[in-house]
Backbone bond lengths (Angstrom), bond angles and torsions (degrees), N, CA, C in turn:
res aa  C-N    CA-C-N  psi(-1)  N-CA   C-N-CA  omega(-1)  CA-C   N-CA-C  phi
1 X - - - 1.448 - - 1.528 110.14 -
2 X 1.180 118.33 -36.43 1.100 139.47 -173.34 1.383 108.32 -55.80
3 X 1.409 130.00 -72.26 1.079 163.23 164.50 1.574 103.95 -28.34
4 X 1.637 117.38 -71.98 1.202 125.62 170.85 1.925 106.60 -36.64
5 X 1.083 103.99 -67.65 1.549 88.61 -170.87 1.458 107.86 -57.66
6 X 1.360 128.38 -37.14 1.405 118.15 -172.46 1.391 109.69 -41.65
7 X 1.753 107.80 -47.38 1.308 110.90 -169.94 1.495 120.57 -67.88
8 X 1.061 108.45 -25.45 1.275 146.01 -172.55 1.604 93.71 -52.55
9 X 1.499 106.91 -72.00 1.759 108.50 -158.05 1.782 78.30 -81.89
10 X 1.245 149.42 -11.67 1.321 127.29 -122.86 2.639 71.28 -106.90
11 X 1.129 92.03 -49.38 1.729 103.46 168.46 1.117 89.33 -35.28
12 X 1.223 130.88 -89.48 1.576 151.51 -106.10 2.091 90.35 -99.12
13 X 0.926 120.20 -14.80 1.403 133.42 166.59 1.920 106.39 -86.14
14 X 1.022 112.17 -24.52 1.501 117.96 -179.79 1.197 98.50 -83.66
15 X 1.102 121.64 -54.48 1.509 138.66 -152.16 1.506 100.73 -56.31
16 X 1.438 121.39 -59.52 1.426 150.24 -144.49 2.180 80.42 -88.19
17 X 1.109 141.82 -5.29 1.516 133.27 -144.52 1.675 81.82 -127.69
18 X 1.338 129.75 -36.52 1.414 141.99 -168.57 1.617 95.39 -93.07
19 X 1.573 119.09 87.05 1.173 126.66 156.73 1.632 111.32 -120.91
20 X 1.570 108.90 127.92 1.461 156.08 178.29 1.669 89.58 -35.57
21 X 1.188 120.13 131.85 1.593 134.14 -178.95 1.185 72.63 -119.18
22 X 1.784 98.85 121.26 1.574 106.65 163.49 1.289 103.46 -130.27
23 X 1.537 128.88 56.08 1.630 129.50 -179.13 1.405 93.57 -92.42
24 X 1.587 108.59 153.50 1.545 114.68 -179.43 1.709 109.27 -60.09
25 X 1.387 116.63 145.12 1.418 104.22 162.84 1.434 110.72 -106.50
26 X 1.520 102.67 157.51 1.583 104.39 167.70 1.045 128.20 -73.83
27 X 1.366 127.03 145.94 1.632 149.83 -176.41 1.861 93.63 -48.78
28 X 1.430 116.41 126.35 1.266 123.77 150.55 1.403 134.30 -108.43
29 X 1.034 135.40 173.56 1.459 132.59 172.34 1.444 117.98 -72.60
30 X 1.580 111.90 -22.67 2.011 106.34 164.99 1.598 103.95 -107.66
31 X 1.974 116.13 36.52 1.296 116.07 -172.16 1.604 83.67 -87.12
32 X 1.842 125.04 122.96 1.241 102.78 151.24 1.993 109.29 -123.42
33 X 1.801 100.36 172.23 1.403 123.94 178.10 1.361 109.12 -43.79
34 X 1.087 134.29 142.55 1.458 132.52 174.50 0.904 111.24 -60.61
35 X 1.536 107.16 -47.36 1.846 103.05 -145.85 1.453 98.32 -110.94
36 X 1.804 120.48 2.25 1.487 105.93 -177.41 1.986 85.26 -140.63
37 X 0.735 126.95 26.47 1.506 139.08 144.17 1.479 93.13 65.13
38 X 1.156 139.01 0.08 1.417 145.07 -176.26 1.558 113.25 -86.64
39 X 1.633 117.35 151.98 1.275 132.96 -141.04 1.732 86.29 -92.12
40 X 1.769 122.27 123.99 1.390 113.47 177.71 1.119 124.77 -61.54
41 X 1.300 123.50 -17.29 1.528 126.84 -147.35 1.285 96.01 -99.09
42 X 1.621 124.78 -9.89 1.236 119.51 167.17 1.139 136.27 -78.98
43 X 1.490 100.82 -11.47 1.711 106.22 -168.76 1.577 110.45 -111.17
44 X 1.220 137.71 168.32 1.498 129.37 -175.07 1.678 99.14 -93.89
45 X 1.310 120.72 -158.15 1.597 154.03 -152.69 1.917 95.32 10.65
46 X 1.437 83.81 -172.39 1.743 82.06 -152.01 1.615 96.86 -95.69
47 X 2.039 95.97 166.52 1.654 116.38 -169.45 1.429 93.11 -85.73
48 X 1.377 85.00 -173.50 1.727 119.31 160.77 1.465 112.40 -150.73
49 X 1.300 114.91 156.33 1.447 140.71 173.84 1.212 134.65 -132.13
50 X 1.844 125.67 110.33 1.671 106.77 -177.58 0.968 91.18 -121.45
51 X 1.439 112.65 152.16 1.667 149.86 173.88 1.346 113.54 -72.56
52 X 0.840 130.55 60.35 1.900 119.00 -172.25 1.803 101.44 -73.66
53 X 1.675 88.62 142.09 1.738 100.62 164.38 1.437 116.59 -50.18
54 X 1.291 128.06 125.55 0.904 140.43 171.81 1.670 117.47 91.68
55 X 1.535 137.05 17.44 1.007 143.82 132.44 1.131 124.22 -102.79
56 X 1.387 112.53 81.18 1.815 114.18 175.05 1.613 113.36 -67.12
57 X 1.411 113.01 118.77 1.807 104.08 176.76 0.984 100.55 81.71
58 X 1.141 145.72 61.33 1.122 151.59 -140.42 1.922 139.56 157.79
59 X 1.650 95.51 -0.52 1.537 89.04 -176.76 1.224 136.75 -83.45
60 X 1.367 107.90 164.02 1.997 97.40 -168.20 2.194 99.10 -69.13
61 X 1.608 77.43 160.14 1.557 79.25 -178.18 1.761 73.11 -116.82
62 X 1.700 101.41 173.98 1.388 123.14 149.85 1.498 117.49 -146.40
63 X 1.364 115.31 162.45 1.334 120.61 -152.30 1.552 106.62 -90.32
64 X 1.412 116.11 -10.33 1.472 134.11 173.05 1.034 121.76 -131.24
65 X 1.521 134.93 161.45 1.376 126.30 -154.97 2.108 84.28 -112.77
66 X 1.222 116.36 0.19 1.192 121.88 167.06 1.700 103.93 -78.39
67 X 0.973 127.22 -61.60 1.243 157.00 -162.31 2.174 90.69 -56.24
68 X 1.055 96.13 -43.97 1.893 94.73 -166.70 1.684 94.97 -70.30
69 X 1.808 104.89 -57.33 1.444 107.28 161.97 1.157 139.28 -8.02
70 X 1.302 99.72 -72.53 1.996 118.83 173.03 1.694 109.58 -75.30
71 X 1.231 116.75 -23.21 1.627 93.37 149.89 1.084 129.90 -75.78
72 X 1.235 118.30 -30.93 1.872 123.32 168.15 1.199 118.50 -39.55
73 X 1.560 108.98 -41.76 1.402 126.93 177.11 1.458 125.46 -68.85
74 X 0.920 109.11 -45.65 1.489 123.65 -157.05 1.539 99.24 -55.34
75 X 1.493 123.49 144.75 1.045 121.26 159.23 0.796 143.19 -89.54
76 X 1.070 123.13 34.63 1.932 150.72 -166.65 1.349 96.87 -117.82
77 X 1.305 120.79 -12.03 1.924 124.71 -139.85 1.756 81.31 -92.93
78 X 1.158 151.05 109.02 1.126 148.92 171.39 1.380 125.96 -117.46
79 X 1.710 125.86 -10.60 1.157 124.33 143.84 1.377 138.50 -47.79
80 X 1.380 116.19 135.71 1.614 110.45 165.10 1.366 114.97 -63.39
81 X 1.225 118.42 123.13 1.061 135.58 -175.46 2.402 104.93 -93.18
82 X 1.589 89.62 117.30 1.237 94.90 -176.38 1.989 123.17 -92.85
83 X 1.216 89.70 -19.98 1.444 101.51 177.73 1.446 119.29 -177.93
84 X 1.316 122.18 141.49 1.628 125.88 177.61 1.374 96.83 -117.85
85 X 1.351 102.88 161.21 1.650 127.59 153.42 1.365 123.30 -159.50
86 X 1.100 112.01 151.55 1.229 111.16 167.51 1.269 114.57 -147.36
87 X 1.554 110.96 178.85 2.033 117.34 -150.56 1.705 87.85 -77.35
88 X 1.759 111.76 135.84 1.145 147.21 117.40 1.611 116.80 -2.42
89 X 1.550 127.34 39.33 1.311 109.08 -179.36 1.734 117.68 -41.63
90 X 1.268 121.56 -12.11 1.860 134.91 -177.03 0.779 106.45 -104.42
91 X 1.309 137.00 7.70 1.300 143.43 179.02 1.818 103.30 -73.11
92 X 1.550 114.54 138.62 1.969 109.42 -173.67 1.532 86.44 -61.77
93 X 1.542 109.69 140.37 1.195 93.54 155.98 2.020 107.72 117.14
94 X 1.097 89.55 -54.52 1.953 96.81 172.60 1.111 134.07 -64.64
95 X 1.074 125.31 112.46 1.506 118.93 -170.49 1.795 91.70 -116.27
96 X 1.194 101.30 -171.62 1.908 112.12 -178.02 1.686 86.56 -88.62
97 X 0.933 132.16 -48.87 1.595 119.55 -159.42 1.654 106.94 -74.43
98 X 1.641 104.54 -26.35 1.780 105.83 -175.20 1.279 78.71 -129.78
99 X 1.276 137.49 122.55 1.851 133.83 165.99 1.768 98.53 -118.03
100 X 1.375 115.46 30.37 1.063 126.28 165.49 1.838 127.37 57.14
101 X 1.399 111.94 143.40 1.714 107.95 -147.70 2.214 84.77 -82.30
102 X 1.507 126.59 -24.54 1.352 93.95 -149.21 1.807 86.50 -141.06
103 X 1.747 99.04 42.98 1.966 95.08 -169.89 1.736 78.16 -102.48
104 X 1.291 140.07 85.06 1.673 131.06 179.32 2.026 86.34 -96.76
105 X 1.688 92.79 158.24 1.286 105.80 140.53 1.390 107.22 -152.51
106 X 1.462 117.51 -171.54 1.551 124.69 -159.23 1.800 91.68 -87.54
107 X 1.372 97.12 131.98 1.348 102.96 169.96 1.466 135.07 -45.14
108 X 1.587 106.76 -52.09 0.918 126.28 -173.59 1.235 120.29 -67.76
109 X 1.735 121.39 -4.70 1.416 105.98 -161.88 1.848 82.78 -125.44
110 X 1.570 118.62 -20.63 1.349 128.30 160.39 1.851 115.63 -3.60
111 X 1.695 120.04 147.28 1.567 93.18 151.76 1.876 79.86 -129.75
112 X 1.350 84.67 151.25 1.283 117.02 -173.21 1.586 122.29 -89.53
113 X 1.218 142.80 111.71 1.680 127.73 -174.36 1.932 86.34 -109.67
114 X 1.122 95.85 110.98 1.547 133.89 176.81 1.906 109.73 -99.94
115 X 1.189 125.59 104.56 1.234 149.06 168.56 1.783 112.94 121.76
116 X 1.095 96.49 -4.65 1.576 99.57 -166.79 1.358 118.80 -50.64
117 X 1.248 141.95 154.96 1.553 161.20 -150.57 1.527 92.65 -92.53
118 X 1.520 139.77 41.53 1.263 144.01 141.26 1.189 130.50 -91.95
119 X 1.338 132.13 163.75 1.827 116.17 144.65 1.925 100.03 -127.37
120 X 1.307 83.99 168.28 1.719 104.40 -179.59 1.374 120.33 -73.31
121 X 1.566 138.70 -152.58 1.261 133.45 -178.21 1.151 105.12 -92.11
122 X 1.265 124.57 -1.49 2.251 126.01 -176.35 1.703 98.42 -107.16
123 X 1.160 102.50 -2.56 1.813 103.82 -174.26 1.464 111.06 69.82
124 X 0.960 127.85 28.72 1.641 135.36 142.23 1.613 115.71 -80.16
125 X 1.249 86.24 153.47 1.697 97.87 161.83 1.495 126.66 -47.42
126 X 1.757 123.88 124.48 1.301 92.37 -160.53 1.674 94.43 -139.38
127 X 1.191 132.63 147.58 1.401 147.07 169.89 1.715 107.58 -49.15
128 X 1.090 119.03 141.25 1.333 121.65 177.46 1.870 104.73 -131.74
129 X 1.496 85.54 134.44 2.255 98.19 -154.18 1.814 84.15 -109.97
130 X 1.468 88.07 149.17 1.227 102.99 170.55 1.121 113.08 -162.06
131 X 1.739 111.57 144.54 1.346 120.26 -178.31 1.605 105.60 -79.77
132 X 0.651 133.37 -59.11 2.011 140.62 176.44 1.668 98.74 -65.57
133 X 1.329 117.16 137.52 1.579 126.53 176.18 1.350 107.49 -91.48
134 X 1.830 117.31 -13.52 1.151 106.49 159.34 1.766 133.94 -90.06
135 X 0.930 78.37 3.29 1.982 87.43 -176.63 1.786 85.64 -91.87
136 X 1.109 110.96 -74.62 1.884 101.73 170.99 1.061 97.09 -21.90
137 X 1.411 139.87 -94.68 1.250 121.18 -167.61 1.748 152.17 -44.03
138 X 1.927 100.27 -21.41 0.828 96.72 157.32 1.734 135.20 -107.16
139 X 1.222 104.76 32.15 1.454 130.81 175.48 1.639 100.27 -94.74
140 X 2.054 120.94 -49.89 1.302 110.02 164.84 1.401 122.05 -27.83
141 X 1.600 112.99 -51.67 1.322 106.45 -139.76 1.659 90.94 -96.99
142 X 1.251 123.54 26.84 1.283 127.74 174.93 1.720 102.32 -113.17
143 X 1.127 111.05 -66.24 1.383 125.50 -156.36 1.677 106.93 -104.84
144 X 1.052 123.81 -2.77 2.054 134.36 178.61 1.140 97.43 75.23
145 X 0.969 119.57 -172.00 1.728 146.67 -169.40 1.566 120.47 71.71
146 X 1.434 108.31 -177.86 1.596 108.28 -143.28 1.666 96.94 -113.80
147 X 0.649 107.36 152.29 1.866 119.48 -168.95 1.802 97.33 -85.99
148 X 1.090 127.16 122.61 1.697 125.05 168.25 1.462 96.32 -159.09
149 X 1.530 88.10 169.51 1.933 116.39 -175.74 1.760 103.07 -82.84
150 X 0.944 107.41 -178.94 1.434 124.47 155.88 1.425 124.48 -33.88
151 X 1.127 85.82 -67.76 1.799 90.52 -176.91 1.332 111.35 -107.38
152 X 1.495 103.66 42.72 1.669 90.83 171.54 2.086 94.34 -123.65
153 X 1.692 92.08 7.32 1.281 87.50 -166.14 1.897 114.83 -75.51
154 X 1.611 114.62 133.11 1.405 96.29 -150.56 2.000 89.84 -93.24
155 X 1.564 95.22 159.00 1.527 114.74 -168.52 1.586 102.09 -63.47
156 X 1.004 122.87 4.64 1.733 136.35 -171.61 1.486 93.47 -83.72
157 X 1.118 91.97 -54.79 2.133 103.33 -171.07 1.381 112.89 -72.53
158 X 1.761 141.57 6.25 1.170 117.39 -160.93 1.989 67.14 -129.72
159 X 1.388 68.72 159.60 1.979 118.45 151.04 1.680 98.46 -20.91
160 X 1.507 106.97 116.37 1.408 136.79 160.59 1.777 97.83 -62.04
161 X 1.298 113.09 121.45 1.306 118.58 155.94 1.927 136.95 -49.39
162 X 1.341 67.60 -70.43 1.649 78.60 162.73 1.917 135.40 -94.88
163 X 1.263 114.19 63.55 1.131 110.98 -171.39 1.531 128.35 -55.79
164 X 1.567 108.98 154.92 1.348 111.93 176.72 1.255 132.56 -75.65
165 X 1.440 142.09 85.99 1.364 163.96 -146.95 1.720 102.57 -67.66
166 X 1.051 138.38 110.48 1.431 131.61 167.97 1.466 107.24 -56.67
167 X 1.663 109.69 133.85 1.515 98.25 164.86 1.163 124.33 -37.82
168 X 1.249 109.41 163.08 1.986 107.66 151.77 1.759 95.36 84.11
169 X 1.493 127.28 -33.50 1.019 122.49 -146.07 1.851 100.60 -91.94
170 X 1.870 106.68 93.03 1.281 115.45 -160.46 1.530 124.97 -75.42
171 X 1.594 88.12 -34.74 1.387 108.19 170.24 1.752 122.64 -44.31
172 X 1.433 104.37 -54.28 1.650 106.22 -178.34 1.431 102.63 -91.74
173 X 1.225 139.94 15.76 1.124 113.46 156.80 1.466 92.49 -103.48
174 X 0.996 134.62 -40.36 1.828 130.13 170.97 1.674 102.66 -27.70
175 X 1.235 111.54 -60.27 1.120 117.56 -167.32 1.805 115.37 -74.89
176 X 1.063 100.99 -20.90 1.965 113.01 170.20 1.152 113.47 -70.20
177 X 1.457 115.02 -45.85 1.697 119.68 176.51 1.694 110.06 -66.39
178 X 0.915 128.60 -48.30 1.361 143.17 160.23 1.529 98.24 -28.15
179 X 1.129 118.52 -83.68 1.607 127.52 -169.19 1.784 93.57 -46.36
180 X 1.378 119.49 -61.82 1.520 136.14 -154.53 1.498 86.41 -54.19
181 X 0.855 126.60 -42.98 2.315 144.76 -157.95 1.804 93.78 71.32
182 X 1.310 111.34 28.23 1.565 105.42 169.67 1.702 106.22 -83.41
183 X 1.340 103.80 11.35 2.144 95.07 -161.12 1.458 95.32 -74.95
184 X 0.824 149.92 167.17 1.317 167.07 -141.84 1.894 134.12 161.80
């Protein structure tokens, strides 16, 4: 009995020593999109990244900052979610074509220009994040759209779930079944 508890607190002392590094990582060249399995560094406007409990070193990236959104959402989404970020469009240095592999900030505290005259790395319409509320703002008065937080962003503006696949196009459905574990 004795023994058992030793081990007991002796676990539970390990346990409490194993805390989750959830700092943003930088964009690599085998960094790919979650949900479209493609390499980020290839595509223009800026990512996102969440940390979920229980993948340390490990978080999903997405290829749009729409795209991280609509997983937040989803109601399938059932992990604790430990941290987001996404690219620094104000960051020195970011442009929409390079929005840079390691300019992150925290999502949540982000302001967002939502409708603006851009699209993301899938060629949709895409949210543009910023750490300063004045660089958001002066990106409005370039490109339109409306200045909001996180959660004011409306489900109109993010990433279509189910996208429309061009015939013929073998590769992404190769690569869908794969994700699905339907490949066979």
């Amino acid at each position: 009995m004795k023994r058992a508890l030793l081990f007991a607190l002796a676990l539970g002392a390990c346990k409490e020593e194993m805390v989750q590094n959830t700092d943003p990582l930088p964009l690599a060249p085998e960094t790919l999109g979650y949900f479209c399995q493609m390499n980020l560094l290839e595509h223009e406007g800026p990512k996102g990244q969440a940390h979920l409990e229980g993948l340390p070193g490990a978080p999903l990236f997405f290829s749009q900052v729409s795209d991280l959104v609509t997983y937040l959402r989803l109601p399938e989404q059932s992990n604790t979610v430990l941290a987001i970020y996404v690219s620094d469009m104000g960051a020195d240095g970011a442009t929409w074509e390079q929005p840079g592999a390691a300019n992150w900030t925290d999502a949540r505290t982000a302001t967002y220009v939502v409708g603006a005259a851009v699209t993301g790395g899938m060629g949709a319409p895409e949210l543009a994040p910023f750490a300063d509320p004045a660089k958001a703002k002066a990106f409005v008065a370039l490109h339109g759209g409306a200045l909001m937080g996180l959660e004011a962003i409306p489900d109109s503006a993010l990433s279509p779930l189910t996208p429309d696949v061009a015939e013929g196009d073998d590769d992404y459905a190769r690569r869908l079944k794969s994700l699905s574990g339907t490949e066979g």
